[in-house]
C-alpha positions as CSV (number, residue, x, y, z in Angstrom):
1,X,-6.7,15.9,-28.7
2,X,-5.0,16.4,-25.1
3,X,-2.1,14.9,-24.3
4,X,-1.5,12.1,-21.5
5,X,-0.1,13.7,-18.6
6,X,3.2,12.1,-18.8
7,X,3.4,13.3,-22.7
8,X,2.2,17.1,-21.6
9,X,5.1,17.2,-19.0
10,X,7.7,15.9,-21.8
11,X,6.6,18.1,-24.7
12,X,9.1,20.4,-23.7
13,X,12.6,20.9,-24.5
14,X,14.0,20.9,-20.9
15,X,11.8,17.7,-19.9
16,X,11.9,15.8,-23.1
17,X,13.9,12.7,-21.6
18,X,13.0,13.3,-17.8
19,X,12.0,10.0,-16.6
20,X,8.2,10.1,-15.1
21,X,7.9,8.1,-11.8
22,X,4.2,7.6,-10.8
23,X,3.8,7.3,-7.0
24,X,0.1,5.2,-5.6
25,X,-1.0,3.6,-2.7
26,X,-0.1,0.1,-4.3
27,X,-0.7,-1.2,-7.8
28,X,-3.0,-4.0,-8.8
29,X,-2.9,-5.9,-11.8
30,X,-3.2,-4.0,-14.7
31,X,-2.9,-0.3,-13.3
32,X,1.0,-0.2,-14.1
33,X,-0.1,-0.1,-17.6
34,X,-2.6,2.2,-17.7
35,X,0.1,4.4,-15.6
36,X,2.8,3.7,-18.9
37,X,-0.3,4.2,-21.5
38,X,-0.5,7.9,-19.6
39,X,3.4,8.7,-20.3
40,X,4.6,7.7,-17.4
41,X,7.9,5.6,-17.2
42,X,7.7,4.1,-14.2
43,X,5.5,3.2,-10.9
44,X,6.1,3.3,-7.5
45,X,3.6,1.7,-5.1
46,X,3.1,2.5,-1.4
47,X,4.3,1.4,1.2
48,X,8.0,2.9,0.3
49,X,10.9,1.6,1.8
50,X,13.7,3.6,2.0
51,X,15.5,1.7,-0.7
52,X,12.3,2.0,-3.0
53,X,13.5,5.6,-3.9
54,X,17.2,4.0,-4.5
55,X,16.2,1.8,-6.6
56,X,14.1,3.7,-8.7
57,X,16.7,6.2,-9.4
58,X,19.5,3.9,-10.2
59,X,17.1,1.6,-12.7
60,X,16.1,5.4,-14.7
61,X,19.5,7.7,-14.0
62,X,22.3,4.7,-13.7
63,X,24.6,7.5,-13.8
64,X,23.5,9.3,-10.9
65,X,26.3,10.2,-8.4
66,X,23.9,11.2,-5.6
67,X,23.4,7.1,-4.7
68,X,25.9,4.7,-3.6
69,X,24.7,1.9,-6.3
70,X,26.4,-0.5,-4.4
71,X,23.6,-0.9,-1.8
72,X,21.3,-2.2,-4.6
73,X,21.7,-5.0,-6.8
74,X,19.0,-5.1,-9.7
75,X,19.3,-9.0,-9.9
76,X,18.8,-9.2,-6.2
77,X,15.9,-7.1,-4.5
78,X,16.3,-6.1,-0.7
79,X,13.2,-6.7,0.9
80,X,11.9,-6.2,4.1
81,X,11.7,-9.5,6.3
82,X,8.8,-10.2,7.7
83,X,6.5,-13.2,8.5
84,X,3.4,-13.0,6.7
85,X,1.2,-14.9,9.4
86,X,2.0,-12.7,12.4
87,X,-1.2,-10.5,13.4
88,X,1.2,-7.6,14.9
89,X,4.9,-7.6,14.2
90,X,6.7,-4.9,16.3
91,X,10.0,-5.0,14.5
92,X,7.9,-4.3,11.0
93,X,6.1,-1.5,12.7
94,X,9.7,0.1,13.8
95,X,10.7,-0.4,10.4
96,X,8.1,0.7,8.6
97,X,8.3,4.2,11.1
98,X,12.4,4.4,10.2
99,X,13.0,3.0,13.9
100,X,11.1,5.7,15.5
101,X,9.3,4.4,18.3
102,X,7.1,6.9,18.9
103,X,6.1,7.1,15.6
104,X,5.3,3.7,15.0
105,X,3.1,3.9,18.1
106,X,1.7,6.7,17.0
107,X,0.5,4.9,13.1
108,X,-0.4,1.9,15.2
109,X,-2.6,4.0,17.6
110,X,-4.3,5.6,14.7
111,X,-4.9,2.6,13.1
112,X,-6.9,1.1,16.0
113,X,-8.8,4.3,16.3
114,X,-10.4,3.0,12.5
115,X,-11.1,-0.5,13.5
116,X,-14.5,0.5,14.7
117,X,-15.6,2.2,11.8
118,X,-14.2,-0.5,9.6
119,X,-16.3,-3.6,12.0
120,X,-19.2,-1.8,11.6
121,X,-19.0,-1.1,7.5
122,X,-17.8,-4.9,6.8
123,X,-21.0,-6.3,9.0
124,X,-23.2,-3.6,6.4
125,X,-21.0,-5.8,3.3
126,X,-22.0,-9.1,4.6
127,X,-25.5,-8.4,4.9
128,X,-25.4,-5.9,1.5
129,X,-26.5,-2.9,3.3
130,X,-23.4,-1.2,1.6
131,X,-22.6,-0.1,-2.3
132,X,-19.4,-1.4,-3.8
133,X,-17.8,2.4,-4.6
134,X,-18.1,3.3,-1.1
135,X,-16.8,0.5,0.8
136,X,-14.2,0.0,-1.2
137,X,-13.4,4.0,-0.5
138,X,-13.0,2.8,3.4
139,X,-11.4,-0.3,2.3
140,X,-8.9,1.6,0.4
141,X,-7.9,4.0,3.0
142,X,-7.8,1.0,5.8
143,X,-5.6,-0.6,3.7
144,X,-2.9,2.4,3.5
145,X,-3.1,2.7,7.3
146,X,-2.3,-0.8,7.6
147,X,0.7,-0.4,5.3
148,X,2.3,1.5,7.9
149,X,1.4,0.0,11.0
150,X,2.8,-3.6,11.7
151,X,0.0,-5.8,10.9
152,X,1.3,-8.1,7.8
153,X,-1.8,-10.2,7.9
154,X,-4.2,-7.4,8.0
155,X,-2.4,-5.6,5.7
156,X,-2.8,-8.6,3.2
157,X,-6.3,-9.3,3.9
158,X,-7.5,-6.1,2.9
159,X,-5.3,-5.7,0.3
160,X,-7.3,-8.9,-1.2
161,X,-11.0,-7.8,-0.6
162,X,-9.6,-3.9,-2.2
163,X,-8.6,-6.3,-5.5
164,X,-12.1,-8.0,-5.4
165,X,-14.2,-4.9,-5.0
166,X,-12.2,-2.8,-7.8
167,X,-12.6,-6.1,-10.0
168,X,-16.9,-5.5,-9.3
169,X,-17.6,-8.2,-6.9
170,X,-20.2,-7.0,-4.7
171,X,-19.5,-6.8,-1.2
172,X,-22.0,-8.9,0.1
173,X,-20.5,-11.7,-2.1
174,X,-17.3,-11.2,-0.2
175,X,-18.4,-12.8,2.9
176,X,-15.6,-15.3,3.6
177,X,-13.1,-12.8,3.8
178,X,-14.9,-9.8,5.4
179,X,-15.5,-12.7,7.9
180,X,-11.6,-13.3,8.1
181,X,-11.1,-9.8,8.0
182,X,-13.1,-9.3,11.3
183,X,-11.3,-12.2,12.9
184,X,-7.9,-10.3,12.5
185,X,-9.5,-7.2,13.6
186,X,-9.4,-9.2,17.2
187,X,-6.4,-10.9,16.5
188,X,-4.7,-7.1,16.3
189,X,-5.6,-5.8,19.3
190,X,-5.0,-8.7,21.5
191,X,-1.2,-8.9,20.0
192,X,-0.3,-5.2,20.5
193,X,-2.1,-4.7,24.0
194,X,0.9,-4.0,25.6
195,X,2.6,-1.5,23.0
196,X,-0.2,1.1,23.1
């Protein structure tokens, strides 16, 4: 019988009591413990802040000298302020591209290139001209780009119809929110006109 992954990298003397982190785009209900059932300790989901990593080494090596453990406390989580009904938030996008401007342009302007693609496949979903697998495929991979790009209310749209589709609801059953998810799609591009 094969071992798990997490169990084949431990079932050696040096790695024995290495802590296994998983790393994915971000974790929906009951995927951290199929992750744990694999041998993994651990999950980290996408997006990562840069306190993620700091966290995640001071929770599995507490005696770790490389981290100031002062930064983090456990019993109170940093997270990144935000406000959850703004269509484009500049200050997130900066953020989320470690304050380089450029950069966060740059994730924002690729992002926009998608939008297209993505109007076109959720108009197929609402009218069930397009198979769950393969919309939720470019649902997935819209949803990463949006991690990363300033758009809290697009990010958590999509994040919502990705949940739906891996839980087997058919896309053309989704219609509300592929509707809502169109809307934003506008609501995007006229916020962040003038920082393309």
């Amino acid at each position: 019988m094969a071992l798990a992954p997490g169990s084949q990298i431990k079932a050696g003397e040096i790695n024995a009591n290495t802590p296994i982190i998983a790393v994915t785009a971000h974790v929906l209900p009951g995927e951290k413990e199929q992750f744990l059932q694999k041998g993994m300790d651990d999950c980290l989901a996408k997006p990562i802040d840069e306190l993620a990593p700091q966290r995640i080494i001071n929770k599995w090596a507490p005696d770790a000298k490389v981290l100031n453990r002062t930064i983090i406390n456990p019993n109170n989580p940093i997270t990144l302020p935000t406000s959850k009904d703004l269509s484009f938030d500049w200050s997130l996008a900066l953020k989320q591209s470690a304050g380089k401007e450029a950069l966060a342009k740059e994730m924002l302007s690729m992002l926009l290139d998608d939008f297209e693609e993505i109007k076109v496949n959720t108009r197929k979903a609402i009218i069930g001209e397009i198979d769950n697998v393969h919309f939720a495929q470019i649902i997935h991979k819209f949803h990463g780009g949006c991690s990363y790009s300033g758009v809290p209310k697009l990010k958590k749209i999509t994040g919502l119809i990705e949940q739906e589709l891996k839980q087997g609801v058919s896309p053309d059953l989704l219609e509300p929110e592929l509707l809502e998810l169109l809307d934003e799609l506008d609501n995007v591009l006229n916020d962040c006109a003038h920082y393309q």
